[in-house]
Every structure is written in C-alpha cells, then in structure tokens.
N, C-alpha and C positions, 0 to 999 in steps of 0.2 A: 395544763400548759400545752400549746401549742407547738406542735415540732414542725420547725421548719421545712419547705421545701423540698431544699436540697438535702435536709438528713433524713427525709423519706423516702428519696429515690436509693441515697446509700443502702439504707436498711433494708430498702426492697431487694437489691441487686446482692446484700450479703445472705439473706434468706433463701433466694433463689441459687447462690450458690453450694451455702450448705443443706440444701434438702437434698439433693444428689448422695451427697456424702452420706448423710445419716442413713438413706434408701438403699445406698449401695446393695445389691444382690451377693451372696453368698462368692468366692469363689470355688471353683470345685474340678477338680481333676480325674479321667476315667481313664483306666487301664487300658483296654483293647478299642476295637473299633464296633463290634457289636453294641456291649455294652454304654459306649459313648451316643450312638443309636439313640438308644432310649431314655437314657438322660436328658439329649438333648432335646426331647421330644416334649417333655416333662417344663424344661426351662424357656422352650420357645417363646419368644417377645418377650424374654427377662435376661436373659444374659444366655451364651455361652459357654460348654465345658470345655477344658481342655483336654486332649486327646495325647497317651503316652507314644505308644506303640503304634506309627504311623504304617504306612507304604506296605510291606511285604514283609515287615518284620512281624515275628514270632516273638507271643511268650515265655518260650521255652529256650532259657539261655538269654533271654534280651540283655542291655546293655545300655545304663540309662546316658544320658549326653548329658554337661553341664547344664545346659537351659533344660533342659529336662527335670533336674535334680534342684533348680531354682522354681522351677514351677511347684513340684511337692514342696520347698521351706515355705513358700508365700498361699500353700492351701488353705482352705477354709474346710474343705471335705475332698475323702477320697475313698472313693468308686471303684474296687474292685475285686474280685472273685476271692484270693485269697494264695497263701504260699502253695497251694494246689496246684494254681495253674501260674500265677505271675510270681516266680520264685526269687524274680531279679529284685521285687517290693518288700521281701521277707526285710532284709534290713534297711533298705531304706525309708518304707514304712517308719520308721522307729525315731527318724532325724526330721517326723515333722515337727514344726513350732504346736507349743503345748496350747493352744486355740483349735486344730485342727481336730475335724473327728472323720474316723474311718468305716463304709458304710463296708465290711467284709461281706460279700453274696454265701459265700459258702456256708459262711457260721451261720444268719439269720434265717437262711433257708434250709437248713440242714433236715430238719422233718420234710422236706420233699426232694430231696434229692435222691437219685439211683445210687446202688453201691456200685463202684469200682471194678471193672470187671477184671481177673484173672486172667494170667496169659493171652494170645492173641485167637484163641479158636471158639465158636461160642456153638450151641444145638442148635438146627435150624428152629424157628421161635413156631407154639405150635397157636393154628387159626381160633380166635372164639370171637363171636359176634357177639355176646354180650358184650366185652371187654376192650369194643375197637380203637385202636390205638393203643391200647395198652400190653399189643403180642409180649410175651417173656422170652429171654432169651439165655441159657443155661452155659456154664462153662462146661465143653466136653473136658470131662474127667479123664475119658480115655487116651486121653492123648498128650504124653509129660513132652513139656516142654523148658530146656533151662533157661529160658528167658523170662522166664515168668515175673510180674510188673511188680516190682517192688512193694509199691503201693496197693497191691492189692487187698481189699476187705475197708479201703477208702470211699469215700464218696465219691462220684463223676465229677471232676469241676466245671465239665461243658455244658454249663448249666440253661446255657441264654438260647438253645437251638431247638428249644419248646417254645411256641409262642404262650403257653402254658403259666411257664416258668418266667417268662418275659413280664407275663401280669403282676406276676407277687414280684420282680423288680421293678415295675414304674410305682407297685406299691408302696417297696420297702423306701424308695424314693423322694416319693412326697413327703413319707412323716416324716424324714430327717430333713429334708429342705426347709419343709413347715416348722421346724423347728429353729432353723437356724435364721428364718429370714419371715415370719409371721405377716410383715407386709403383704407380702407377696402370695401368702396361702392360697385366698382362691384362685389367683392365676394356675398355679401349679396344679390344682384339684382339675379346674377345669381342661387344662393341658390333658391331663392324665387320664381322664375321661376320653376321650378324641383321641389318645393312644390305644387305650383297652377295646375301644370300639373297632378299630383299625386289625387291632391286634385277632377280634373275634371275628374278624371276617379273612381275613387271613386264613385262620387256623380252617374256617369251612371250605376255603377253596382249595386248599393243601392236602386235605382229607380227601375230596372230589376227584384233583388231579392225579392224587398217588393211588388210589384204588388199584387202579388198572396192574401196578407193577409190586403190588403187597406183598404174591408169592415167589415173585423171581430172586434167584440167590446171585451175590452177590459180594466182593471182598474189597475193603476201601485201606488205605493208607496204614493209619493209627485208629485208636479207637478214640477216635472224637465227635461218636453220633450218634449214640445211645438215646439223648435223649428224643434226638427226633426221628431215629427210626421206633423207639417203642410208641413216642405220641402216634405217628401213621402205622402200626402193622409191617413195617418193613422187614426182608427176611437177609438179613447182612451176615455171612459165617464168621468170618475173624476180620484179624488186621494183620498187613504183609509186617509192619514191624510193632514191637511191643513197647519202646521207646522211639519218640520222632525222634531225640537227641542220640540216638544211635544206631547204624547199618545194622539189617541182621545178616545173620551169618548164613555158610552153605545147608545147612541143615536145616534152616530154619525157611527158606525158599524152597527148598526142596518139600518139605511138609505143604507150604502152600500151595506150590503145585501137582503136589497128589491130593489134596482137595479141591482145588477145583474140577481135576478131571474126574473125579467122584463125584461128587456135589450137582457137575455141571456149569456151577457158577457164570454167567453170564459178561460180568465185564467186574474188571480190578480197575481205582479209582486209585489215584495220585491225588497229590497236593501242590499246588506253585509253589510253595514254601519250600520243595524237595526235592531232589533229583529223580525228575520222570526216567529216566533208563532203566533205571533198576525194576519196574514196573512192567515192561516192555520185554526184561528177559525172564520176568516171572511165566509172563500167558505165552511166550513163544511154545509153540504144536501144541495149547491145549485147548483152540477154539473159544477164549475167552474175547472180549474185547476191550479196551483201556477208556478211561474219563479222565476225568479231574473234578474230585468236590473241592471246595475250600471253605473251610467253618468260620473262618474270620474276614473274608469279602477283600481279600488286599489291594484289589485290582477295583473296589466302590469306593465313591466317595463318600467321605465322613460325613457324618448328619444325622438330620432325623431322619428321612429317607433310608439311610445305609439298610439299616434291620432287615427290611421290609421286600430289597433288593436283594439282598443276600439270602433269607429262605426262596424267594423266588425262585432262584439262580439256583440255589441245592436241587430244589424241585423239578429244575427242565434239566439241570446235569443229569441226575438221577434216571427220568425218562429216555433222555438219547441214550443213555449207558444201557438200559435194564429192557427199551422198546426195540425190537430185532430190525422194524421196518425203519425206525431212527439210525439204529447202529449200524444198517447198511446204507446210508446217505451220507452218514458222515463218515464213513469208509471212500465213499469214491471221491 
C-alpha cells in the first residue's frame, strides 16, 4: 500500500525528532574543576559535564545549593574522587535516582595511589636517577607533632596532579561512558586518545621545566601535592597546616619556622582558597620568600583546557617561588 504524501513527511519529521531522544548522551556530573577538565575532554562534541564546585570553592567543607542538588537527582553518572576529598558528596551521593552510577576515583584507582602522609613534616626526599620522578618522601619521626592528620595510613585523594594518574582517569572514564551511552563509544575512545596524547607531552615538558628546581627545599600550604611533587623529584619538607579546615596553632608555626631557618627552605606557598597572612608571618626574619600554588585552578576556567592550564601554572608558580633570580623580580 502506498502511504500517502503527507503521512510521509509526518513520519519523517516524528523520526527525526525521536532519534535525538533515543541518542540522547549520558548526563553526567563532576565534583571539582580538575577533574571536570578531563571529563570534558573525553565528552567533547558529545555533550557536556556538569561542574559541582565552581569559582573559589573548596572541597573541603563545600556546601551543595539546590540547583546543585537537582543536578545530582537528574544524573546519569557521577565523577568523583570520593568522601576523601568531596566529603560534602558522602551523603548526598546516596539521594541519587537509582539509574545513576558513581565513577568513585579513589576506590577504582586505589592500587595506584600514594599513602596519606602523616603530620605536616616530611625528610627531605633523597635523589636517584634511575627512579626520576619518583623521589620518596618519609615522615620525620623525629619530630611529634599533635596535629597529626587524622587520616593518616589513608590514601592521598589528590589524586588528578599526575598527569600520570590523569591517564588511568580519562581511562576509567571511557569504559563507564562506553557503557552507558555505546553510540557514542568511538567518539569517546577517540577523544581520549587526543587527551593521553596531550596528557604525554605535558608530562615531558614538566619533567624538562622543573629539573632546574628538584633540589630546592621548599614548604606549601597543606599537603595537596604529593602527587606531583613525587612524579617530578620535587624536594617539598612539610605543610604550614595539617588540616586546610583548620588554623594551626602557636606551636605548630613555630615548628615551621625553625625548619625553615634549618632547612633553608626557600619560599612557603599559600592557597587563594586561604588566608595569605598567616603565611607572611611564618617567613617573617627567616629569608624565606611567599608564592601561591593552587591544586584546583579557581581563578581557570572550566573546560577541557582547565587541566592543562592548571599544571602549567603549578609549574611557573613553583619556578618563581623556588628560582632566586624569579623571586628577586617579583620582589621588586
């Protein structure tokens, strides 16, 4: 039988509006701004992630907003690290719709991740050329400290500041997308390829740039840089505090700065996320000089891009802070 005309053009126009629908792309939701990075990178010219923790916020302590919390009911997956580091997601995690699935970084990677280090003071890490990038870095024993990290004998959750670790997440990545949206598989393989690639040149010119400042000593904020100070050789002693969620105390400043005037240490590193003063009356008469790292890029913008900008940016903070002829320019 012959179908009319006009109930061909119908049928065309309702087929073309349901292939959309049935193609529809995953949605999918990513904790921080790093890891949104490479998600997105993964999804480019398929959709979209949505990003929790925007601006200058922190995962420590976050606070989710309603549209926030309607984004996780309406997920399809969600992207991130774990009550480790997004402690705000422990329970909200748990009020997604039972469709959704949770790519946790921490649990799937847990054979590569570092342990947790103890207190805030670490041995300076000792040089070997076979193992570069991979200096160790020991908790000094000798030196009791009450603040010591709750968590300690845990894994690092700062897991995304390897470009290393960044590959087994555009990894773990794909095969859960690949799974939830099959259409779209080779898109995503081939994204992900064009990431690792990205990712592998990276890492060589990061290894290249930070040579020069391997062995200079050094004391940053909190301890959120393990991983990419062991990938490069970096030689970092402690951290001014052992929780970001809390000031330390007179004792515990005063420790800091009798290592550095020991040590030498070269410059103490802040976070935007936290009050620079306290930083400022650490190094005062110890010839240190001040930076600012920041592990979550809050001042990039979100994207694929972001990743990529943000080790950059660790890597030239890191040189003006640790290079004498840097840190006397941006002195005057």
């Amino acid at each position: 039988m012959k179908i009319p005309r006009h109930m061909s053009f119908l049928l065309a126009c309702l087929l073309l509006f349901a292939l959309p629908a049935l193609a529809a792309p995953p949605r999918v939701v990513v904790s921080i701004k790093p890891l949104h990075s490479l998600v997105a990178g993964v999804m480019q010219g398929i959709a979209e992630p949505a990003l929790l923790v925007k601006g200058g916020g922190t995962p420590h302590g976050y606070s989710l907003r309603p549209s926030e919390a309607r984004l996780l009911a309406d997920a399809d997956l969600l992207v991130w690290v774990g009550p480790e580091l997004e402690s705000f997601l422990a329970t909200a995690s748990r009020t997604l719709s039972g469709k959704a699935r949770q790519l946790r970084l921490a649990e799937q990677l847990a054979g590569q991740l570092l342990p947790a280090r103890a207190g805030g003071d670490w041995a300076e890490h000792t040089d070997d050329d076979d193992n570069h990038g991979h200096g160790q870095h020991a908790h000094d024993a000798d030196h009791a400290d009450d603040d010591r990290h709750e968590h300690a004998g845990d894994n690092d959750p700062h897991l995304w500041l390897s470009p290393l670790l960044a590959g087994a997440i555009v990894d773990q990545t794909v095969a859960v997308l690949s799974e939830l949206d099959p259409a779209n598989q080779g898109r995503y393989r081939d994204n992900a390829d064009a990431v690792r690639q990205r990712l592998d040149r990276l890492h060589a010119e990061l290894r290249e740039r930070l040579t020069p400042v391997r062995e200079v000593p050094y004391i940053v904020f909190h301890d959120a840089y393990q991983y990419f100070e062991q990938t490069y050789g970096l030689n970092a002693l402690g951290s001014l505090t052992i929780s970001p969620e809390r000031k330390p105390g007179a004792r515990r400043i005063s420790a800091i700065r009798d290592r550095i005037r020991v040590s030498g240490a070269r410059c103490v590193f802040s976070e935007p996320q936290f009050e620079p003063k306290l930083v400022k009356t650490v190094v005062t008469g110890t010839g240190a000089g001040t930076g600012v790292l920041d592990p979550l890029g809050a001042d990039l913008p979100a994207g694929p891009e972001h990743y990529f900008q943000l080790l950059d940016s660790l890597a030239a903070s890191l040189l003006a802070g640790l290079t004498p002829s840097r840190q006397a320019d941006s002195a005057n």
